[in-house]
C-alpha positions as CSV (number, residue, x, y, z in Angstrom):
1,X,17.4,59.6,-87.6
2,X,14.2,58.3,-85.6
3,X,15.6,54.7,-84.4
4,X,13.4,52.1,-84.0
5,X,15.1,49.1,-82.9
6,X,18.6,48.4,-82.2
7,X,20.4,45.2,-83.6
8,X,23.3,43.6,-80.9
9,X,26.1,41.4,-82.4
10,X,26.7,38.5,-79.6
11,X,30.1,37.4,-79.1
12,X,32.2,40.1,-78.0
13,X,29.6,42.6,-78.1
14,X,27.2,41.1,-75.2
15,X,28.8,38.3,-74.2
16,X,32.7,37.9,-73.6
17,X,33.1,34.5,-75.5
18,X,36.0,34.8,-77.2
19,X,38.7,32.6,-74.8
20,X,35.7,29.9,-75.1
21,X,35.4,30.0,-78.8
22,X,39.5,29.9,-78.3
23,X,39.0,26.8,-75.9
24,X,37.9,24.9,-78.2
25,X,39.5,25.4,-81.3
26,X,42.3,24.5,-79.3
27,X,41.3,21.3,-77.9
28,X,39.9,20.3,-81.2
29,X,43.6,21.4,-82.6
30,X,46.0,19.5,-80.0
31,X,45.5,16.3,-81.5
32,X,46.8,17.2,-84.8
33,X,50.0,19.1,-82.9
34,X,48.7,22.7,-83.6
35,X,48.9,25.2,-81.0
36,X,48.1,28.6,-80.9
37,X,48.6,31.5,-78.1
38,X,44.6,33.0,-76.9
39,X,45.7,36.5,-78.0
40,X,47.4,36.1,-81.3
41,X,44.4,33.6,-82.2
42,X,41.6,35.7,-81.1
43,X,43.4,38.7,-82.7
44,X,43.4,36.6,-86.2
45,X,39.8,34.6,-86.2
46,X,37.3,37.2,-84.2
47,X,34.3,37.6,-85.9
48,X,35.4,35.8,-88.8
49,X,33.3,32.4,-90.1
50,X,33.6,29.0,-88.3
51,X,34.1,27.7,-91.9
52,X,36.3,30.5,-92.9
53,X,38.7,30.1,-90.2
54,X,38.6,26.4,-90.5
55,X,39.8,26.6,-94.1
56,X,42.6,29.0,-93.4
57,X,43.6,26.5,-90.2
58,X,43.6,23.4,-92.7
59,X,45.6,25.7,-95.5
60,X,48.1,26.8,-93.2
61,X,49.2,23.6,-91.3
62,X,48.4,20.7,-94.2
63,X,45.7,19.2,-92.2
64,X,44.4,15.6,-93.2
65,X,41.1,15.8,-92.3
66,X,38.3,18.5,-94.6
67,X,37.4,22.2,-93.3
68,X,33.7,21.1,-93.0
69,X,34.8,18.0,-90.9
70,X,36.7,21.0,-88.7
71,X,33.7,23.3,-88.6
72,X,31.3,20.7,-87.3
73,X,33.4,19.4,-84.6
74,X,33.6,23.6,-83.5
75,X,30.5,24.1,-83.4
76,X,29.8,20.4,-81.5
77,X,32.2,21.4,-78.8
78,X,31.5,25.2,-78.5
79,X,28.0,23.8,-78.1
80,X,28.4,21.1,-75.5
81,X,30.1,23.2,-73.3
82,X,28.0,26.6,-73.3
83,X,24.8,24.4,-71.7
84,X,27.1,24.2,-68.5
85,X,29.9,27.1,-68.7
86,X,28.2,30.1,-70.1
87,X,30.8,33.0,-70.8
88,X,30.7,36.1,-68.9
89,X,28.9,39.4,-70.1
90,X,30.7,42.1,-71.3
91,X,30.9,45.2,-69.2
92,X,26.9,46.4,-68.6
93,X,25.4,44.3,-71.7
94,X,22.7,43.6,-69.2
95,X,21.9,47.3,-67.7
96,X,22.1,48.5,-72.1
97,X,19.7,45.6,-72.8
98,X,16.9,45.7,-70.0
99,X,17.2,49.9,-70.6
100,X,16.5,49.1,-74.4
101,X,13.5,47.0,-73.8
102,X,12.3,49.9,-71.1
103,X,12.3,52.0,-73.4
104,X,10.2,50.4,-76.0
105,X,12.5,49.7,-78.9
106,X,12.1,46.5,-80.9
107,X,15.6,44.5,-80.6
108,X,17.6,41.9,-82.4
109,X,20.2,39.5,-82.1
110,X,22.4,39.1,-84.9
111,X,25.0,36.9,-84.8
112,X,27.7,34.6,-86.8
113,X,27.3,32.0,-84.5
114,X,25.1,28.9,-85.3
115,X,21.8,28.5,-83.3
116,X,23.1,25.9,-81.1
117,X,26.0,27.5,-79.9
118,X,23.9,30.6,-78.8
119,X,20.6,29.8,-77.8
120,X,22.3,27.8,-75.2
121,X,24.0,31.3,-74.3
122,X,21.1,33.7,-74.6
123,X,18.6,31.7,-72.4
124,X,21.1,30.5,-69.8
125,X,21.6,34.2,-69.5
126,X,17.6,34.7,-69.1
127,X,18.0,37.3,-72.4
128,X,16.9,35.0,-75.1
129,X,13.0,36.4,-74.9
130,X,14.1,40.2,-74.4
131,X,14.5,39.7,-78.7
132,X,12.0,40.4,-80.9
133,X,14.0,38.1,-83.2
134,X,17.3,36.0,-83.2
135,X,19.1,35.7,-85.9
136,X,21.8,33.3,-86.9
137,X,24.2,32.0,-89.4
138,X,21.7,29.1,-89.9
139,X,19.1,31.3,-90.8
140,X,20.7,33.2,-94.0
141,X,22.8,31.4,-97.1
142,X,25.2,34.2,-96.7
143,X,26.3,34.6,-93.1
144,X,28.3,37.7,-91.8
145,X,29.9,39.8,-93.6
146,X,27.0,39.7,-95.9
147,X,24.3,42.0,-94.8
148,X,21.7,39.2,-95.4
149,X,21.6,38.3,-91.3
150,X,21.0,42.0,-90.7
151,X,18.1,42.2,-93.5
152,X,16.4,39.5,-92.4
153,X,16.3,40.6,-88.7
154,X,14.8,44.0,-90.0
155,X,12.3,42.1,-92.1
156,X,11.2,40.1,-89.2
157,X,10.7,43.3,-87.0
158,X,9.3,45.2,-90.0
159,X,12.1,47.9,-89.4
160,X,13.6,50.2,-92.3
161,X,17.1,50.3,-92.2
162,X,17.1,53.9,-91.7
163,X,15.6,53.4,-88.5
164,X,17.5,51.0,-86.9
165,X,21.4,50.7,-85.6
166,X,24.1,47.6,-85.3
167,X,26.3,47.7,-82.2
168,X,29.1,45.1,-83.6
169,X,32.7,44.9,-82.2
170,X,34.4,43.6,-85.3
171,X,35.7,44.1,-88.6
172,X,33.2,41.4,-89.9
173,X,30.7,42.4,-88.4
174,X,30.8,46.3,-89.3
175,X,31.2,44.7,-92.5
176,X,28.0,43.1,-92.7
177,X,25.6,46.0,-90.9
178,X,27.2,48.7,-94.1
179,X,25.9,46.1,-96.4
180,X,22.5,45.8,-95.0
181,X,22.8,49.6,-94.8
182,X,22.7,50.1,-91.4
183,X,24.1,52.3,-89.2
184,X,26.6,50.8,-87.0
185,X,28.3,51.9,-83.7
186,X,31.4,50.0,-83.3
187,X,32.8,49.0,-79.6
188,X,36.4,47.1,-79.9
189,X,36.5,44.9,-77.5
190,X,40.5,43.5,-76.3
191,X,40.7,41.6,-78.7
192,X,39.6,43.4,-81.7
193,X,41.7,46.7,-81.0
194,X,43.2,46.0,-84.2
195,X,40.6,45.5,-86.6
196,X,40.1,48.3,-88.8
197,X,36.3,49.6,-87.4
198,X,36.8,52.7,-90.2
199,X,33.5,52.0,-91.8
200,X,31.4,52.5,-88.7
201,X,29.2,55.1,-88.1
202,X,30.9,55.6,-84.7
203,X,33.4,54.0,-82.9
204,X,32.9,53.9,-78.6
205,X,34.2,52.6,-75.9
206,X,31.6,50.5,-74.1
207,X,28.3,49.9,-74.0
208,X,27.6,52.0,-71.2
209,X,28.9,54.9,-73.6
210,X,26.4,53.8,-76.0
211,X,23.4,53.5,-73.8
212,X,24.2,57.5,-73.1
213,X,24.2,58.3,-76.5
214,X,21.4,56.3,-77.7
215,X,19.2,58.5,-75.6
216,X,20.3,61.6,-76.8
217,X,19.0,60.2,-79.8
218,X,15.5,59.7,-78.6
């Protein structure tokens, strides 16, 4: 395998914004008397669709208002408050990404999130230009878990499949670099323990692990 270019999933796999993404569901949610705990909720909806998990929400506690209507208002708040509370990074995301770019691989970011909720992370962080392309659910009809975010990032770097690798960190997400036929290294984060990774090419423990192993493959 001769890799190219390596493709990074955001939330959970660079940037620890899970309790934020929890944050707001759960002010959005108070008013209607729903209440989840951070763990069980993250342990249910991570990596999973804004929409998806707003329809499941709506099905499961006979909401009023439409899933769209509770989508939208996500994405609003998740929006407003990444331009002035950006989450932290996960454990040497920056050391993996700055040692990717050193090294002259093309990179992508790939994520389920909706431009406005990360560009806001991604250049507050000062990583937004270190992509050779961003990609987000905005971009593609069929968001993660279809493969279609992952082919058109390779498509915009002009990268065959064969040479290029997904670092994801959920079940989604694995889901969606074996449909674009990628190669996917898998890194649970505390929240994702459970998800069933099975379908990635390897399963690691951190970043930093993967750094080491990437060049071994160079």
């Amino acid at each position: 395998m001769s890799i190219e270019a390596v493709l990074f999933d955001m939330d959970g796999t660079l940037v620890d914004s899970e309790s934020v993404h929890y944050n707001c569901w759960s002010q959005l949610l108070a008013p209607f008397g729903v209440c989840y705990k951070e763990d069980d909720f993250c342990r249910r909806f991570s990596g999973r669709p804004t929409i998806d998990t707003a329809k499941e929400i709506k099905q499961a506690h006979n909401l009023s208002v439409n899933s769209r209507y509770l989508a939208d208002e996500k994405y609003r708040l998740f929006s407003e408050y990444v331009k002035t509370n950006l989450p932290p990074l996960m454990p040497y995301a920056e050391n993996v990404l700055l040692a990717v770019k050193e090294q002259g691989l093309k990179m992508a970011l790939v994520t389920g999130s909706a431009r406005h909720e990360a560009e806001p992370i991604l250049k507050g962080l000062g990583f937004y230009n270190l992509f050779d392309t961003v990609v987000t659910k905005d971009d593609v009809i069929n968001p993660k878990p279809a493969g279609d975010p992952y082919l058109l990032a390779l498509k915009n770097m002009q990268v065959a499949a064969q040479n290029a690798i997904a670092v994801e960190d959920t079940f989604t997400g694995v889901t969606a670099a074996n449909n674009a036929a990628l190669a996917v290294i898998a890194i649970a984060n505390k929240h994702t323990q459970e998800h069933d990774l099975s379908k990635a090419t390897q399963q690691m423990q951190s970043l930093e692990e993967f750094w080491h192993w990437l060049q071994s493959q160079l």
